[in-house]
py3Dmol code that shows the C-alpha trace and the ligand (Angstrom):
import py3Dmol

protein = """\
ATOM      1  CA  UNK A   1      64.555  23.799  48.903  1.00  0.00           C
ATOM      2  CA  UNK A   2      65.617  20.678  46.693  1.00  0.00           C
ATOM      3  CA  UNK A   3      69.341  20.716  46.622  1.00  0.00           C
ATOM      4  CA  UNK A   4      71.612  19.808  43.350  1.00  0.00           C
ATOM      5  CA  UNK A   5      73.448  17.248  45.038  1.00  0.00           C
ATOM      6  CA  UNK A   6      69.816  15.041  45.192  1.00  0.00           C
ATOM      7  CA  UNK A   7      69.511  14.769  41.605  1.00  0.00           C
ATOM      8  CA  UNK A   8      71.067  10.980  39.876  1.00  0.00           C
ATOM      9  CA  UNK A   9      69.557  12.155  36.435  1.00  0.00           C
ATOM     10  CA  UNK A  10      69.646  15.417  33.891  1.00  0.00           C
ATOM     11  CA  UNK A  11      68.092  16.239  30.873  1.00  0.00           C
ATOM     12  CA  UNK A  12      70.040  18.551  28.821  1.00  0.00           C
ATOM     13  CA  UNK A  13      69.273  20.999  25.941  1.00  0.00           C
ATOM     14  CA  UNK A  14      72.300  21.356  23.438  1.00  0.00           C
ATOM     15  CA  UNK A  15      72.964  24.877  21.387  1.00  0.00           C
ATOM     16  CA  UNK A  16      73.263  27.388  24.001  1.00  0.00           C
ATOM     17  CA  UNK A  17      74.023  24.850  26.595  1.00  0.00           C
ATOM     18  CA  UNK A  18      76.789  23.076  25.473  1.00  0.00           C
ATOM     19  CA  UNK A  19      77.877  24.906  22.380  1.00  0.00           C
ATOM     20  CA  UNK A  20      77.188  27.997  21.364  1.00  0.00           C
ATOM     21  CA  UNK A  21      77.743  29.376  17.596  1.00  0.00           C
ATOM     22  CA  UNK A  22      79.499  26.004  16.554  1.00  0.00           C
ATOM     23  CA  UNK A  23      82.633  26.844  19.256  1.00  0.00           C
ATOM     24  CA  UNK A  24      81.982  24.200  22.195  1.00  0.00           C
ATOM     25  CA  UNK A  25      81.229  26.131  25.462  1.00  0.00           C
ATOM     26  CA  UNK A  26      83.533  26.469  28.038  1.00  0.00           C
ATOM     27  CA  UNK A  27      83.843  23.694  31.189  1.00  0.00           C
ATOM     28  CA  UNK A  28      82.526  21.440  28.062  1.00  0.00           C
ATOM     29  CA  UNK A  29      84.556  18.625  28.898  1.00  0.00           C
ATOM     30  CA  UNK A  30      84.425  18.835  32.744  1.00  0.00           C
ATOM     31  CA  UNK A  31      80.903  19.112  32.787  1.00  0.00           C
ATOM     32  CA  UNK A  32      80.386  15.148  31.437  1.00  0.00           C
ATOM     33  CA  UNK A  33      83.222  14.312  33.775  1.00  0.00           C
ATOM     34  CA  UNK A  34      81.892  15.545  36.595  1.00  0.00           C
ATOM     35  CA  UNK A  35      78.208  13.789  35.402  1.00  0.00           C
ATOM     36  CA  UNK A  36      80.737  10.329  35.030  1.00  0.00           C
ATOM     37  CA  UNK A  37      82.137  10.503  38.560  1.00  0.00           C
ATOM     38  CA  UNK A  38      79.325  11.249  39.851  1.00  0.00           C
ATOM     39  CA  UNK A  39      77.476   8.651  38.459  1.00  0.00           C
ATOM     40  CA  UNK A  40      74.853  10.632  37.389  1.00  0.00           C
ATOM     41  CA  UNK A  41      72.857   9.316  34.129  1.00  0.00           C
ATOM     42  CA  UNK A  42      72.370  11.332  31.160  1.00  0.00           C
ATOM     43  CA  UNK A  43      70.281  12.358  27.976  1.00  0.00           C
ATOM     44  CA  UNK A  44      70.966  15.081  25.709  1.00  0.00           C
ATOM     45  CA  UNK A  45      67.429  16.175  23.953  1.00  0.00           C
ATOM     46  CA  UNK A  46      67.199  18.497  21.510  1.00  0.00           C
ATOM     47  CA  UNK A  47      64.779  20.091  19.140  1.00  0.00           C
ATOM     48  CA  UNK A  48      67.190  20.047  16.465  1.00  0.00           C
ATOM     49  CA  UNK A  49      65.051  17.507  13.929  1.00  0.00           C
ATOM     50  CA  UNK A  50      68.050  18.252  11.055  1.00  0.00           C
ATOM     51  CA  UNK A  51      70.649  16.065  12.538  1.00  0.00           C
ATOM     52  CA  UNK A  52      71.350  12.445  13.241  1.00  0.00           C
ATOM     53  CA  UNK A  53      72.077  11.358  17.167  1.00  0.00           C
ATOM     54  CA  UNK A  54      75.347  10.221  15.474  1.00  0.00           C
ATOM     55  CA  UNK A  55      76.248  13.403  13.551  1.00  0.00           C
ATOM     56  CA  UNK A  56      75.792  15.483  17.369  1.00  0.00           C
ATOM     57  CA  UNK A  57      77.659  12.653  19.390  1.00  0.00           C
ATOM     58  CA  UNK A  58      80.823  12.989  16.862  1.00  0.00           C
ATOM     59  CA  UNK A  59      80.377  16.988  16.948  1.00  0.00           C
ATOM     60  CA  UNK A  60      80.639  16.642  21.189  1.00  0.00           C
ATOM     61  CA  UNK A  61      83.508  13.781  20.998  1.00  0.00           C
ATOM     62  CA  UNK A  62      85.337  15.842  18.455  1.00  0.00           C
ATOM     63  CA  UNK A  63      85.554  18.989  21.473  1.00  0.00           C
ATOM     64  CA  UNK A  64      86.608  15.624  23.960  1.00  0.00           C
ATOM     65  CA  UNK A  65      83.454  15.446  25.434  1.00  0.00           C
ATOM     66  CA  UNK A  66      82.457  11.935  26.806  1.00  0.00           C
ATOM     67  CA  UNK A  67      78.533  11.362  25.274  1.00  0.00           C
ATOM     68  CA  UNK A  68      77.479   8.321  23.181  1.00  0.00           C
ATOM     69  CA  UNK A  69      74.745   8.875  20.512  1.00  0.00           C
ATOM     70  CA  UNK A  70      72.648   6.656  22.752  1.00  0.00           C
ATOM     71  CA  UNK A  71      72.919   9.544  25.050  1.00  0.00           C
ATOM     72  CA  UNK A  72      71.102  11.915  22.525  1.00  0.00           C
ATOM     73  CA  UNK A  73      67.762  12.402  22.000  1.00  0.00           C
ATOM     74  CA  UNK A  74      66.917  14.312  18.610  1.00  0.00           C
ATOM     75  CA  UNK A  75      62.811  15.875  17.889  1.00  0.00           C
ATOM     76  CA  UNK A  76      63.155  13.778  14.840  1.00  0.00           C
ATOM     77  CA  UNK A  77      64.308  10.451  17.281  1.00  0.00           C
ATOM     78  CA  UNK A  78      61.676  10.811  19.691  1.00  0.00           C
ATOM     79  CA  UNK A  79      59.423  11.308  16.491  1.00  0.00           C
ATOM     80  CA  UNK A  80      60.102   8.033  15.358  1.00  0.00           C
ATOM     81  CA  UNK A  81      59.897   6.237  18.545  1.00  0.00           C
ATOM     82  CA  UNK A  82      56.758   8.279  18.877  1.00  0.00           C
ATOM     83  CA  UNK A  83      55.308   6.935  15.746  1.00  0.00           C
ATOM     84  CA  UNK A  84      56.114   3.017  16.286  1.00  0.00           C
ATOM     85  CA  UNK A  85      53.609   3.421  19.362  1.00  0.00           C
ATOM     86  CA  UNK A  86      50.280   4.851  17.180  1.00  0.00           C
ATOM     87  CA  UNK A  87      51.018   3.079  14.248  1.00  0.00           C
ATOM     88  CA  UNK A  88      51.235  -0.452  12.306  1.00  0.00           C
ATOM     89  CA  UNK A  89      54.444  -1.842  11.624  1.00  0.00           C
ATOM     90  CA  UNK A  90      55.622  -0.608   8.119  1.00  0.00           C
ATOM     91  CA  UNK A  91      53.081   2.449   7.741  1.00  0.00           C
ATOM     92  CA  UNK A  92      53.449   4.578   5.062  1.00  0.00           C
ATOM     93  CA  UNK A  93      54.404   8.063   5.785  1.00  0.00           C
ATOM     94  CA  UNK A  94      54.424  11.543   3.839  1.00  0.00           C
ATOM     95  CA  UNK A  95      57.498  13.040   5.188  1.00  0.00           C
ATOM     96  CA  UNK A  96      58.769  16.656   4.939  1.00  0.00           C
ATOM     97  CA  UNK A  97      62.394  16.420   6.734  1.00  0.00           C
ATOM     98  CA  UNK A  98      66.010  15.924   5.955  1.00  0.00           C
ATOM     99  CA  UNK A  99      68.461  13.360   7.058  1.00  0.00           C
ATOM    100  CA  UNK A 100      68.125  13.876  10.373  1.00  0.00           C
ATOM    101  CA  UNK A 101      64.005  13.086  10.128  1.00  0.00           C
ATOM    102  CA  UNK A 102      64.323  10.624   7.498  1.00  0.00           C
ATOM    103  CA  UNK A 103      66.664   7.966   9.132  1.00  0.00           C
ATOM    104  CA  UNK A 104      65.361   7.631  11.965  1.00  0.00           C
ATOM    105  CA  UNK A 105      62.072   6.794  10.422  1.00  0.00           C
ATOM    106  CA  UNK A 106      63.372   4.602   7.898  1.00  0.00           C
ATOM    107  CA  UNK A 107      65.405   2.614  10.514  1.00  0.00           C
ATOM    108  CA  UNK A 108      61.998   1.697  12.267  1.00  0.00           C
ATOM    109  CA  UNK A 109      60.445   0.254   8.977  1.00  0.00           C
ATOM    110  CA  UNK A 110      58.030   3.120   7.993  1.00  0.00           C
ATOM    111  CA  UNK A 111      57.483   3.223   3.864  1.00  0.00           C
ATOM    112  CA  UNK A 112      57.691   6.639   2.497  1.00  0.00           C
ATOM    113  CA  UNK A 113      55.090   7.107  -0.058  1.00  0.00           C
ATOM    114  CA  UNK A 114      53.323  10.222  -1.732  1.00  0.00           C
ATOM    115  CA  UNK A 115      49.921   9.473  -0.926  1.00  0.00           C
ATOM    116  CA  UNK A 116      46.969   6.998   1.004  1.00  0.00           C
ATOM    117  CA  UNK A 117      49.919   7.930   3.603  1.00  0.00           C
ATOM    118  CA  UNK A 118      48.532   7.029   7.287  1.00  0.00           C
ATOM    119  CA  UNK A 119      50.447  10.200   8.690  1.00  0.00           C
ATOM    120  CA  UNK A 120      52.205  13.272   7.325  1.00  0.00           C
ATOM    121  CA  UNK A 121      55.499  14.249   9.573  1.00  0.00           C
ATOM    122  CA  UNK A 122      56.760  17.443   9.323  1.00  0.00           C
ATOM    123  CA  UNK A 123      60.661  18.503  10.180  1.00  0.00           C
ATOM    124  CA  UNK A 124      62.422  21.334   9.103  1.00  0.00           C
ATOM    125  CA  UNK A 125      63.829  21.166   5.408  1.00  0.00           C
ATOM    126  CA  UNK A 126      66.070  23.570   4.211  1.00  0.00           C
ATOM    127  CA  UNK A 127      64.441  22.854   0.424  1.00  0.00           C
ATOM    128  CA  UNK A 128      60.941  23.358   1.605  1.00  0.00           C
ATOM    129  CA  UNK A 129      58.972  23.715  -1.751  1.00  0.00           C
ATOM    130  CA  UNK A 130      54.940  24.465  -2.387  1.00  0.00           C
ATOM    131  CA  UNK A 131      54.485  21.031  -4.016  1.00  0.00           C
ATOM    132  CA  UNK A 132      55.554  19.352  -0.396  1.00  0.00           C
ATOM    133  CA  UNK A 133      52.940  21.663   1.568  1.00  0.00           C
ATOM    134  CA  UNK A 134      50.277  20.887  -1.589  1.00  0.00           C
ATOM    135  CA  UNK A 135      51.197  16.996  -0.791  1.00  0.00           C
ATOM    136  CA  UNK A 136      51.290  17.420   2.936  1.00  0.00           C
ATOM    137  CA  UNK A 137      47.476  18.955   3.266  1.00  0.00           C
ATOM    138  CA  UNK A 138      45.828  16.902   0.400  1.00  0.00           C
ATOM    139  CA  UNK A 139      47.201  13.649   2.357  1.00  0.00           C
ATOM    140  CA  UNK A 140      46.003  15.698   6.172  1.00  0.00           C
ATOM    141  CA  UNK A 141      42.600  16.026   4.202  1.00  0.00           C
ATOM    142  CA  UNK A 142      42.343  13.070   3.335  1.00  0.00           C
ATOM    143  CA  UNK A 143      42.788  11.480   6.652  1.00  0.00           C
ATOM    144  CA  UNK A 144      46.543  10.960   7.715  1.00  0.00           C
ATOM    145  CA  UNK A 145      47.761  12.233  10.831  1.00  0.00           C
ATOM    146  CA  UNK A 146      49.589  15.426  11.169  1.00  0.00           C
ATOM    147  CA  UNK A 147      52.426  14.958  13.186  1.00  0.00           C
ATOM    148  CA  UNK A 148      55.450  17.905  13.317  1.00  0.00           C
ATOM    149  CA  UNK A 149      58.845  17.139  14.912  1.00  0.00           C
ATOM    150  CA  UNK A 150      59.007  20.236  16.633  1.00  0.00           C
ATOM    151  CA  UNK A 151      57.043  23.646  16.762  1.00  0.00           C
ATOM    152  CA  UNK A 152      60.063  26.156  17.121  1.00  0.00           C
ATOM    153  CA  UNK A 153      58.523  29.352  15.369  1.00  0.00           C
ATOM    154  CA  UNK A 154      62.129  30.716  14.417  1.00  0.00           C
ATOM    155  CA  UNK A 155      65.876  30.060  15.171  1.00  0.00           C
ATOM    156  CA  UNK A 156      69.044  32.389  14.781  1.00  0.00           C
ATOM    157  CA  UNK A 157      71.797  31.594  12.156  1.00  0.00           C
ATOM    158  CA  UNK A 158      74.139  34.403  11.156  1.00  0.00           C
ATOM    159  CA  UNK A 159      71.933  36.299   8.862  1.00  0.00           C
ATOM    160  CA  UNK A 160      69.621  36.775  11.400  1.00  0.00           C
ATOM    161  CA  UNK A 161      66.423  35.020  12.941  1.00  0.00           C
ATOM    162  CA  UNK A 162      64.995  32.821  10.407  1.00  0.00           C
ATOM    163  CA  UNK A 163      61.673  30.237  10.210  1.00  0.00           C
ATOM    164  CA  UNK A 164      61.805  27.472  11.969  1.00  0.00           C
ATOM    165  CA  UNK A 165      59.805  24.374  11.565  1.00  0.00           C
ATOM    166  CA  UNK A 166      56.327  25.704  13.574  1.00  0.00           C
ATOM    167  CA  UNK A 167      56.243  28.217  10.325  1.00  0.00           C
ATOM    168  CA  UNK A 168      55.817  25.566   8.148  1.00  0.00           C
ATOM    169  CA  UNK A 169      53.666  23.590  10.674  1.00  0.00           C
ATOM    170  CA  UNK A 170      51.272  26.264  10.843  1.00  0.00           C
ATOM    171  CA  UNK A 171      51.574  26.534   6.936  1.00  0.00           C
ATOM    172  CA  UNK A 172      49.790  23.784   6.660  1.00  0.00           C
ATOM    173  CA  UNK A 173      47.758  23.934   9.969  1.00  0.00           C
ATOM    174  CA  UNK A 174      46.576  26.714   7.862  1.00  0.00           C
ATOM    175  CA  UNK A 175      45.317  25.180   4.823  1.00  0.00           C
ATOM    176  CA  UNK A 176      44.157  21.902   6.669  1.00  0.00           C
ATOM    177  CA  UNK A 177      42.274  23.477  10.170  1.00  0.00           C
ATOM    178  CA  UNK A 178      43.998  19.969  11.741  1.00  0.00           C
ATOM    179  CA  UNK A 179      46.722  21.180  14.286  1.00  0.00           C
ATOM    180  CA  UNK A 180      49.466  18.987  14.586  1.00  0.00           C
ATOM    181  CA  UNK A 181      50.581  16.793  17.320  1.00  0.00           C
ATOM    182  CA  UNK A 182      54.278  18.037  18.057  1.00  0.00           C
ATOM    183  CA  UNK A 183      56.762  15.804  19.880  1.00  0.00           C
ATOM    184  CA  UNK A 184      59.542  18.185  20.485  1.00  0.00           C
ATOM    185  CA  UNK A 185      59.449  20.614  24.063  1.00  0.00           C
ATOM    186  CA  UNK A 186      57.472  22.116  25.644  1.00  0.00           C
ATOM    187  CA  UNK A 187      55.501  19.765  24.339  1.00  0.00           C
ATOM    188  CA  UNK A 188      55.888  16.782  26.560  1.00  0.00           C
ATOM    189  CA  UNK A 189      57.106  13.873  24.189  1.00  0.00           C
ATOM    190  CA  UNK A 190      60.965  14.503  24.299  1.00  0.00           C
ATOM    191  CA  UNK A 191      60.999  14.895  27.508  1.00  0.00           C
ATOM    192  CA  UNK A 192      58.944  11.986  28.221  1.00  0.00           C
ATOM    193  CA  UNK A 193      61.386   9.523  25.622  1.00  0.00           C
ATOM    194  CA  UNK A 194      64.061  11.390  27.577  1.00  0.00           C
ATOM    195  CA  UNK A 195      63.120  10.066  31.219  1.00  0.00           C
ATOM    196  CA  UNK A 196      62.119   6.662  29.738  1.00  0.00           C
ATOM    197  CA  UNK A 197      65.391   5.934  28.259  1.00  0.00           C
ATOM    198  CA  UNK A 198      67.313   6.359  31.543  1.00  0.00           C
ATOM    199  CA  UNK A 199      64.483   4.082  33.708  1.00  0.00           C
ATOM    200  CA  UNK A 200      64.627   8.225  35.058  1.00  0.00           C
ATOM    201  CA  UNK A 201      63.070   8.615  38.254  1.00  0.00           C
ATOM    202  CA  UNK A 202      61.468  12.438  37.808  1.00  0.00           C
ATOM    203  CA  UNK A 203      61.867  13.348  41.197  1.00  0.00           C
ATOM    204  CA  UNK A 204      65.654  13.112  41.276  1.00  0.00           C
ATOM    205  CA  UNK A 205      65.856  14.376  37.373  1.00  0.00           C
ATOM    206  CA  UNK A 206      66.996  18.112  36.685  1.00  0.00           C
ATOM    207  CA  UNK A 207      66.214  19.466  33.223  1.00  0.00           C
ATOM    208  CA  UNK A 208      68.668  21.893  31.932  1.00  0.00           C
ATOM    209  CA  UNK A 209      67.928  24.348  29.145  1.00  0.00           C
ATOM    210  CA  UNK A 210      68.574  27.765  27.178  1.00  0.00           C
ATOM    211  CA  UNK A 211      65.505  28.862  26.660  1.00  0.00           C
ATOM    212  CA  UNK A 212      62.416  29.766  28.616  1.00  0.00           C
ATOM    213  CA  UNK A 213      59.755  28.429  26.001  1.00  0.00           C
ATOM    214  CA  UNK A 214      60.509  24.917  25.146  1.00  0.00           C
ATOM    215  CA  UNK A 215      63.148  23.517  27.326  1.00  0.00           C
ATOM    216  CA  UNK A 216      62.184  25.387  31.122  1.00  0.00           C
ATOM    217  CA  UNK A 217      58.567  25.604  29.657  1.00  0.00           C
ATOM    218  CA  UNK A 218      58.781  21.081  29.184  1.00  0.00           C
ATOM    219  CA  UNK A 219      59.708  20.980  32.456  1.00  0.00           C
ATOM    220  CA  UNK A 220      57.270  22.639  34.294  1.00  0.00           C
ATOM    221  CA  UNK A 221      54.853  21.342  32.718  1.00  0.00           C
ATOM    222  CA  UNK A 222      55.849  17.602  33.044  1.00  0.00           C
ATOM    223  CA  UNK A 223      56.647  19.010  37.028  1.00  0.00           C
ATOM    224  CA  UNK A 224      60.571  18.262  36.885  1.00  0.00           C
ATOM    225  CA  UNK A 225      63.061  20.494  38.797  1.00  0.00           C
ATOM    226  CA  UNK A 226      64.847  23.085  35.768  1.00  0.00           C
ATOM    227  CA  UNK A 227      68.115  25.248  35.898  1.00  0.00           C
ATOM    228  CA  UNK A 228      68.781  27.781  32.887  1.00  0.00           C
ATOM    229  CA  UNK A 229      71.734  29.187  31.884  1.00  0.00           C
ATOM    230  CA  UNK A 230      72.435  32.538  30.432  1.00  0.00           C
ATOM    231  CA  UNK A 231      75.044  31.333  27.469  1.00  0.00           C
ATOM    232  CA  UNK A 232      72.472  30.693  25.145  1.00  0.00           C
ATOM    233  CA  UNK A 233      69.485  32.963  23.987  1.00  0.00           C
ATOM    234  CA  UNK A 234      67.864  34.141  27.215  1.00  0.00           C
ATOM    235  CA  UNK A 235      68.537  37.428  28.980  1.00  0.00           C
ATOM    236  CA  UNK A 236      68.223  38.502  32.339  1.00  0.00           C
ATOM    237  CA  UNK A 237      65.088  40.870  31.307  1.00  0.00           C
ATOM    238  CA  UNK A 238      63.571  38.078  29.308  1.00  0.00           C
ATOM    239  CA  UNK A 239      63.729  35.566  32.245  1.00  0.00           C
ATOM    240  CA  UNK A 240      62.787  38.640  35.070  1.00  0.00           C
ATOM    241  CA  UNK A 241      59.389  39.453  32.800  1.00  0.00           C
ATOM    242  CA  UNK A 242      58.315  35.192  32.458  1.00  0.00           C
ATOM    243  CA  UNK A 243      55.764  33.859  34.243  1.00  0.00           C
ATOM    244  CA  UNK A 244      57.254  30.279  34.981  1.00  0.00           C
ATOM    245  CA  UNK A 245      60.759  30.768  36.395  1.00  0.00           C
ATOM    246  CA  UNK A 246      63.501  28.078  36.556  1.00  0.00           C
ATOM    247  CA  UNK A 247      64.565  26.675  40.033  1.00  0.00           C
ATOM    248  CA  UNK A 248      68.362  27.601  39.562  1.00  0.00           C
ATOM    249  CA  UNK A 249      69.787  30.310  36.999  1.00  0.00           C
ATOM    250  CA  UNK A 250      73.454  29.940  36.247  1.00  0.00           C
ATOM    251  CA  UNK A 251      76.088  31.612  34.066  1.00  0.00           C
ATOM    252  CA  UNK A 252      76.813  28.863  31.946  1.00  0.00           C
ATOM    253  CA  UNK A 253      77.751  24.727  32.461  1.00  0.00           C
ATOM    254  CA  UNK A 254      80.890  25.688  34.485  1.00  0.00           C
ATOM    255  CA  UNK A 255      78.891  27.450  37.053  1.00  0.00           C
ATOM    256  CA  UNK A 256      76.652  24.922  37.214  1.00  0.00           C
ATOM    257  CA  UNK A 257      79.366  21.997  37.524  1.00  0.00           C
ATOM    258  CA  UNK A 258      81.089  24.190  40.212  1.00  0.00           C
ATOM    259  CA  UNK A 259      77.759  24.804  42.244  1.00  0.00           C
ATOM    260  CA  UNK A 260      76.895  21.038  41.955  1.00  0.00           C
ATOM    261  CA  UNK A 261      80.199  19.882  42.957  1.00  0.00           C
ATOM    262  CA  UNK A 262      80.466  21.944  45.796  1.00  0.00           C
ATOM    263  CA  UNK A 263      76.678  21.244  47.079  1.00  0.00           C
TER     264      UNK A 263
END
"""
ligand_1 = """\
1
MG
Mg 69.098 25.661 23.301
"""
view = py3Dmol.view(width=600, height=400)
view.addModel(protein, "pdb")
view.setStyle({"model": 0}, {"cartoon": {"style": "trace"}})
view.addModel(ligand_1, "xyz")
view.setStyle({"model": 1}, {"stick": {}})
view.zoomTo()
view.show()
């Protein structure tokens, strides 16, 4: 058995991991300064395609947690970077998305336009309307690509579990018959960006997640070593009864820092 101690890199999910319910989770800070002395590299990916790198770094730095927004990988980041590889320089791009999209892909130099778009991109949107899904699978029919940030069927907020951007994906997956190309996990994209950005090499990188269907799920697939802790939305029945299992289970980040620096 692979021991902690071997690993130089980590891949780290967000809510549930490091936060949970907007409180920051506790060992917070000594987790990233155990990762500092210990020289071990970083990235922080997360399907969240709402918010900037920026917005996420300052939410972290605000609990005293050492992380740059270089060190944060968004759905709607990895989208963009995604997109500069398939297409021209200055493409023109339907886009359903807030902010957190929408920067991103205006910092690389796409045009947003409402039609002869060569892809439509699809993040979650809080003011989702049925003129954006008419525009999004006229322009799919048409031609463009369908690309979706992330496929997350549903997420919790406090009035209960709500749609998440693979409802609206499949909205228009739907009234197209394309399926979309999704970046976020378990797809393998964000993991991918993840790995790239730190020169990672995979053997010696530990992915550390939440939840057993996007970020444990990523891993296996891409074949990296994954630990999942029980602070965020999985419970011990849920992760008995899945057929792909994590390598390591802990509590929460403070277990996980303790286990690691005593390995
Ligand atoms: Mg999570």
């Amino acid at each position: 058995m692979i021991s902690l101690k071997s690993f130089r890199y980590l891949i780290t999910d967000m809510d549930g991991v490091l936060w949970r319910s907007h409180e920051p989770m506790p060992g917070l800070v000594e987790f990233f300064q155990f990762l500092r002395q210990r020289d071990i590299q970083f990235v922080c990916a997360t399907n969240n395609a709402s918010t900037r790198a920026e917005k996420l770094a300052e939410r972290l730095q605000g609990w005293g947690a050492d992380v740059t927004p270089d060190e944060i990988v968004t759905s709607s980041s990895a989208t963009a970077d995604y997109l500069e590889t398939i297409l021209p320089a200055g493409a023109r791009l339907y886009v359903i998305g807030m902010e957190g999209l929408r920067v991103p892909l205006h910092n690389k130099g796409f045009e947003f336009a409402e039609d002869k778009v060569d892809a439509v991109v699809v993040g979650i949107d809080w003011n989702l309307t049925y003129n954006q899904l008419k525009h999004a699978a006229l322009n799919i029919r048409a031609g463009a690509k369908f690309i979706g940030t992330n496929s997350d069927r549903t997420f919790p907020n406090p009035e209960g579990i709500v749609p998440g951007n693979g409802a609206v994906l499949a909205a228009i997956e739907t009234a197209t018959d394309v399926r979309p190309i999704v970046i976020g996990k378990p797809e393998p994209v964000l993991y991918q960006m993840a790995l790239k950005s730190m020169n990672a090499v995979p053997e010696q990188t530990l992915v550390l997640g939440d939840r057993l269907e996007t970020d444990i799920l990523g891993a296996v697939r891409l074949n990296l070593k994954s630990a999942l802790v029980l602070s965020g939305v999985t419970t011990r029945e849920q992760l008995a009864a899945s057929d792909y299992q994590p390598d390591w289970v802990f509590e929460d980040i403070s277990a996980l820092t303790s286990a690691w620096a005593n390995d």
